[in-house]
N, C-alpha and C positions, 0 to 999 in steps of 0.2 A: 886750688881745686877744693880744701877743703873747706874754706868757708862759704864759696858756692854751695856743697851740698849740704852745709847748715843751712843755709838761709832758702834754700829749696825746701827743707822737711820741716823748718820752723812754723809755715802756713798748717800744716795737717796737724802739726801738735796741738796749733792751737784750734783748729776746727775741733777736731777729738775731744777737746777740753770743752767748749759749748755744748756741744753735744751730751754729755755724760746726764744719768740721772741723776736726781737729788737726791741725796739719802738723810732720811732725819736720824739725829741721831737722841737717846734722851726718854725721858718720860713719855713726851707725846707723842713718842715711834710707838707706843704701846696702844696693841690694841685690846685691850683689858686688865683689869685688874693683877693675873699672873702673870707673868713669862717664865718661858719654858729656860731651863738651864741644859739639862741633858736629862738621859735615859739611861742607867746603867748597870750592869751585872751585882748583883749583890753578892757581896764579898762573905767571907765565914763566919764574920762580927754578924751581919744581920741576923743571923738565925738564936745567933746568943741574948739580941736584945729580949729584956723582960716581954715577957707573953701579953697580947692585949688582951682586953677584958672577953674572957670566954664565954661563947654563945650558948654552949652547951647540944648544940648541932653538930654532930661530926661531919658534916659535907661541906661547913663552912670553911676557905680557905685561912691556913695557918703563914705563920711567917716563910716555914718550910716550903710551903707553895710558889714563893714569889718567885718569877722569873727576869723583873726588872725594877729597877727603883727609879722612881720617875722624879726629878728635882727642877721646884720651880722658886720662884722668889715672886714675894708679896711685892708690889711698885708700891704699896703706898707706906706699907710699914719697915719695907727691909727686912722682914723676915725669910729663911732659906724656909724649906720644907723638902724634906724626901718623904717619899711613900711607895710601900710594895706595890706593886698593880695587881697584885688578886687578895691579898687581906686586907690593902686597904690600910692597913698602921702607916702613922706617918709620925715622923719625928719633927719637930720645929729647932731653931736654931736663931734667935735675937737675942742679942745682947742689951739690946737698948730697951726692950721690954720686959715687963712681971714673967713672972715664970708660969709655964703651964700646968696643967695637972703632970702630975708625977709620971715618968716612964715616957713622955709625949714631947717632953725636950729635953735639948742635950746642959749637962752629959745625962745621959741614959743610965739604968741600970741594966748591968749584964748579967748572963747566969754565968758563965766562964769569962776571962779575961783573954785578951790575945795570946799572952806567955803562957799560958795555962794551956790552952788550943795548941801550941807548938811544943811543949812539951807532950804531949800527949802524942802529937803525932811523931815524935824523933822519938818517942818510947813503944812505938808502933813501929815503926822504921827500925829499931835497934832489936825488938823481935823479931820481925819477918828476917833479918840479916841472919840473925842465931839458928833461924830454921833452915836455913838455906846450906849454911855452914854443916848441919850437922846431916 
């Protein structure tokens, strides 16, 4: 019985299999110059990265501002790129290439370091406890 119902379902596997689309895969799946990698919440680090060059307009968006960092990679060079979506800074990331102006690729300068940011906040955390307590 059961090699009957192989050799029954075998026909449709292989119809299924004709059928399918083509997917390219590859550079010329690309229909431009960037592709998109993702879109993502900007972490505590972003806000610490070095300040971009100041407009000197207060309505301009700040790093503070961002709501997403948009990450795309160059097809022709391999470079990653993130960028806020309302300041506009972005960071570059190649290895294989000269470096950028300063602050524009990694590693970046920061005004705090991550351990720095987490001390500060278990030193925040170890007051509000003291408050509470008393």
């Amino acid at each position: 019985m059961r090699p009957l119902l192989a050799c029954a379902l075998l026909p449709l596997g292989v119809l299924a299999g004709c059928n399918s689309p083509e997917v390219e895969e590859g550079p010329s799946a690309a229909k431009g110059r960037y592709a998109g990698v993702g879109i993502y919440s900007p972490g505590p680090m972003w806000e610490q990265l070095g300040p971009p060059a100041a407009s000197g307009n207060p309505a301009v968006a700040t790093l503070r501002d961002d709501e997403k960092i948009i990450v795309v990679t160059d097809t022709r060079t391999g470079e990653l790129r993130q960028c806020g979506n309302l300041s506009g800074h972005c960071i570059a990331l190649n290895p294989w290439a000269k470096p950028l102006a300063p602050g524009h690729a990694a590693p970046v300068r920061v005004l705090k370091h991550a351990h720095q940011l987490q001390a500060e906040r278990q030193g925040e955390s170890d007051a509000a406890a003291e408050d509470v307590a008393q």
